[in-house]
Residue frames as a rotation matrix with the C-alpha (Angstrom) as fourth column:
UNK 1
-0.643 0.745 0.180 -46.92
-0.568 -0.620 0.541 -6.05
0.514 0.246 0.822 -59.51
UNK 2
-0.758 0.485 0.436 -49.67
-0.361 0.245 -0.900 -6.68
-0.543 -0.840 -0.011 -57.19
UNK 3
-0.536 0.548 0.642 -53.07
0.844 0.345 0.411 -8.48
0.004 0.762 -0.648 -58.52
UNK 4
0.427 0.708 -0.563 -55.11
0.490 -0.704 -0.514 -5.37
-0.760 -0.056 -0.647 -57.76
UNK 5
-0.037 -0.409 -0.912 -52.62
-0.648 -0.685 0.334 -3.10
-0.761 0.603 -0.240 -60.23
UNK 6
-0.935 -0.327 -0.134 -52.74
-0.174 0.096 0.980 -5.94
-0.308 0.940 -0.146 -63.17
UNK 7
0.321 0.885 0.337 -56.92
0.935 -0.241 -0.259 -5.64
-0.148 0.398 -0.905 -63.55
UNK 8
-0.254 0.763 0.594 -58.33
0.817 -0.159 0.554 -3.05
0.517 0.626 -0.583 -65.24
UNK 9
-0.433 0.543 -0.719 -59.35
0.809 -0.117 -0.576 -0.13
-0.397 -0.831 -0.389 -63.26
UNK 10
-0.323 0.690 0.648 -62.64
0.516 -0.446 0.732 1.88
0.793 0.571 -0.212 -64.37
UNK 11
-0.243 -0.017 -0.970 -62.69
0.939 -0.256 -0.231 3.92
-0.244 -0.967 0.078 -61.24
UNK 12
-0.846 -0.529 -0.062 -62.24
0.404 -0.712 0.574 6.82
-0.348 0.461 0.816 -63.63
UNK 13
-0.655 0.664 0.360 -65.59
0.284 -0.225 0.932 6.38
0.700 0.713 -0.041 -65.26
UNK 14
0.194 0.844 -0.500 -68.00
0.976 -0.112 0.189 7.09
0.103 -0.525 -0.845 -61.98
UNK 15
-0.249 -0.288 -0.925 -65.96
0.482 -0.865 0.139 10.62
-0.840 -0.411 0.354 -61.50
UNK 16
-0.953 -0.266 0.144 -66.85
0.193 -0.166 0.967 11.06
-0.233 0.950 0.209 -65.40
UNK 17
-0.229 0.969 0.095 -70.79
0.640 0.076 0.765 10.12
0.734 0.236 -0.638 -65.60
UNK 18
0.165 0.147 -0.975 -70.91
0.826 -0.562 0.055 11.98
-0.539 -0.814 -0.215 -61.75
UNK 19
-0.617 -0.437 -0.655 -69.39
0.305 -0.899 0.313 15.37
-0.726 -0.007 0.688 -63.83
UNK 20
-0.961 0.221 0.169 -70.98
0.175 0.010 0.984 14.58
0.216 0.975 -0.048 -67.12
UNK 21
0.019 0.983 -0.185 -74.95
0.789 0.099 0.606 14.42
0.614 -0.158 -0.773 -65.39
UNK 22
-0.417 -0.678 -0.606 -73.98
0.854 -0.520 -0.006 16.97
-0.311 -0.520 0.795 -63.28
UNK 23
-0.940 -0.199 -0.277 -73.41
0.054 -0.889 0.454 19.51
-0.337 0.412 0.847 -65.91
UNK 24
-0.847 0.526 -0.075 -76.05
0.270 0.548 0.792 18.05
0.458 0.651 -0.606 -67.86
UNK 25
0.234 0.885 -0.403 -79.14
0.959 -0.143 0.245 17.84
0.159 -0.444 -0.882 -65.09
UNK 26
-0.091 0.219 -0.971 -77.95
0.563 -0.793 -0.232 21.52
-0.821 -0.568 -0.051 -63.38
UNK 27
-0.876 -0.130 -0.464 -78.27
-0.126 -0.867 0.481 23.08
-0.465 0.481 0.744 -67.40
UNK 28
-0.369 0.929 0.018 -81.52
0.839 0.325 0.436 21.39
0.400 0.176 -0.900 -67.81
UNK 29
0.395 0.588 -0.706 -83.28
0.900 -0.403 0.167 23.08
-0.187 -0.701 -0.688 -64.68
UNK 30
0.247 -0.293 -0.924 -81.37
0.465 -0.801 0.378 26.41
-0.850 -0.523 -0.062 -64.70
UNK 31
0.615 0.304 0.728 -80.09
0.775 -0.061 -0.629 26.98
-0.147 0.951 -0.273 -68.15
UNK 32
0.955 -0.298 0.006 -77.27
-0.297 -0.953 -0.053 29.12
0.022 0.048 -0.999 -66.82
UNK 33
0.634 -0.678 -0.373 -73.88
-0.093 0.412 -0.906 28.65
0.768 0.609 0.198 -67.83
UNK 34
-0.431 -0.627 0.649 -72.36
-0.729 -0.181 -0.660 29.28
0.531 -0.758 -0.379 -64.01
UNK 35
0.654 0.303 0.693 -74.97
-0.577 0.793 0.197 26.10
-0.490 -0.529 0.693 -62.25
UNK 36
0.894 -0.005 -0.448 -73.38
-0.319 0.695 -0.644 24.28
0.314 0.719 0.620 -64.79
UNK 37
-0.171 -0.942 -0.289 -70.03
-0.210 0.321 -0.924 24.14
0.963 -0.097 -0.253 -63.16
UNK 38
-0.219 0.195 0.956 -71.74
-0.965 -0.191 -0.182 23.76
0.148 -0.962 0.230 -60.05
UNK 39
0.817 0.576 0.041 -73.78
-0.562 0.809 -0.171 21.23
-0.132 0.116 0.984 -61.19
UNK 40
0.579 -0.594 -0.558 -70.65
-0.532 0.242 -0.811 19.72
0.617 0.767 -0.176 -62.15
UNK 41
-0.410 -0.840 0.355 -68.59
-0.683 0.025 -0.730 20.05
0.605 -0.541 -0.584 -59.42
UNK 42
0.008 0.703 0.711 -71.41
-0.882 0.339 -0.326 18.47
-0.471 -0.625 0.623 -57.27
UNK 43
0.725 0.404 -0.557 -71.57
-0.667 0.610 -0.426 15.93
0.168 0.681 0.712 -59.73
UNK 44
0.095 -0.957 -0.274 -68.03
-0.610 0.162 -0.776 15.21
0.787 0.241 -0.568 -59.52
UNK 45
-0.316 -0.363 0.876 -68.26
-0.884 -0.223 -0.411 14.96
0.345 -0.905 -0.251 -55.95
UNK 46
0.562 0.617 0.551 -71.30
-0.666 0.733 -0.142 12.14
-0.491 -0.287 0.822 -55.76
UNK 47
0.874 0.052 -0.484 -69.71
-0.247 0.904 -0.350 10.41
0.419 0.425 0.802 -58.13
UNK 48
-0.384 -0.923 0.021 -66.55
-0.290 0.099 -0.952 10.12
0.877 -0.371 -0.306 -55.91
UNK 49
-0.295 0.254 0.921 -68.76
-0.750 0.536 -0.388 9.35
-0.592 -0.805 0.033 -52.38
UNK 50
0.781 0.487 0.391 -70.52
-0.406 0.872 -0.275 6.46
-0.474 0.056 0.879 -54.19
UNK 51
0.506 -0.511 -0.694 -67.11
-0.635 0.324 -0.702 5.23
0.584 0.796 -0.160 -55.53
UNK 52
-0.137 -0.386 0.912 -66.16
-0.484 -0.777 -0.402 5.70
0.864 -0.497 -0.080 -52.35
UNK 53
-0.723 0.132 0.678 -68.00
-0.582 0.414 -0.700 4.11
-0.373 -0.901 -0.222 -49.72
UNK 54
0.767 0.638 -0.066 -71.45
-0.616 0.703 -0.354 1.96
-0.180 0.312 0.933 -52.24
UNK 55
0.642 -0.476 -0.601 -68.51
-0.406 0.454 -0.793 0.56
0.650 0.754 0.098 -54.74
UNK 56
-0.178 -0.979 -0.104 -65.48
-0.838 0.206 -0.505 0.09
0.516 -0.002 -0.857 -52.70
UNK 57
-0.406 -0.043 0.913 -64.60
-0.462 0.871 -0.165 -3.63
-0.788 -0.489 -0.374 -51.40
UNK 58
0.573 0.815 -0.084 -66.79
-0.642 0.383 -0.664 -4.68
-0.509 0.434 0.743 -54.37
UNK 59
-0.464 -0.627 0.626 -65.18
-0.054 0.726 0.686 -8.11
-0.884 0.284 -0.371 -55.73
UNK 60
0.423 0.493 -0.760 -66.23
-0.887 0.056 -0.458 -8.01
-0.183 0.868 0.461 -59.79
């Protein structure tokens, strides 16, 4: 096993908060049960580019 595979990895949680605010902010504004998976999916998505290209290389 490599050292990168015996940390931890919370990678999981930006694709989570990115889906979770998502849903969350597009049923605020809109209040319709179809933005919401938009909002989601979109959500999903940011929280994968900022995992992606802000986060990655980051030495914790």
């Amino acid at each position: 096993m490599t050292n990168q595979e015996n940390k931890n990895n919370f990678d999981w949680v930006y694709y989570v908060l990115g889906l979770f605010f998502g849903i969350l902010t597009a049923a605020i504004i809109s209040g319709s049960f179809g933005w919401s998976i938009l909002g989601g999916i979109i959500g999903f998505i940011f929280g994968a580019v900022f995992l992606n290209s802000i986060v990655k290389g980051r030495v914790y």
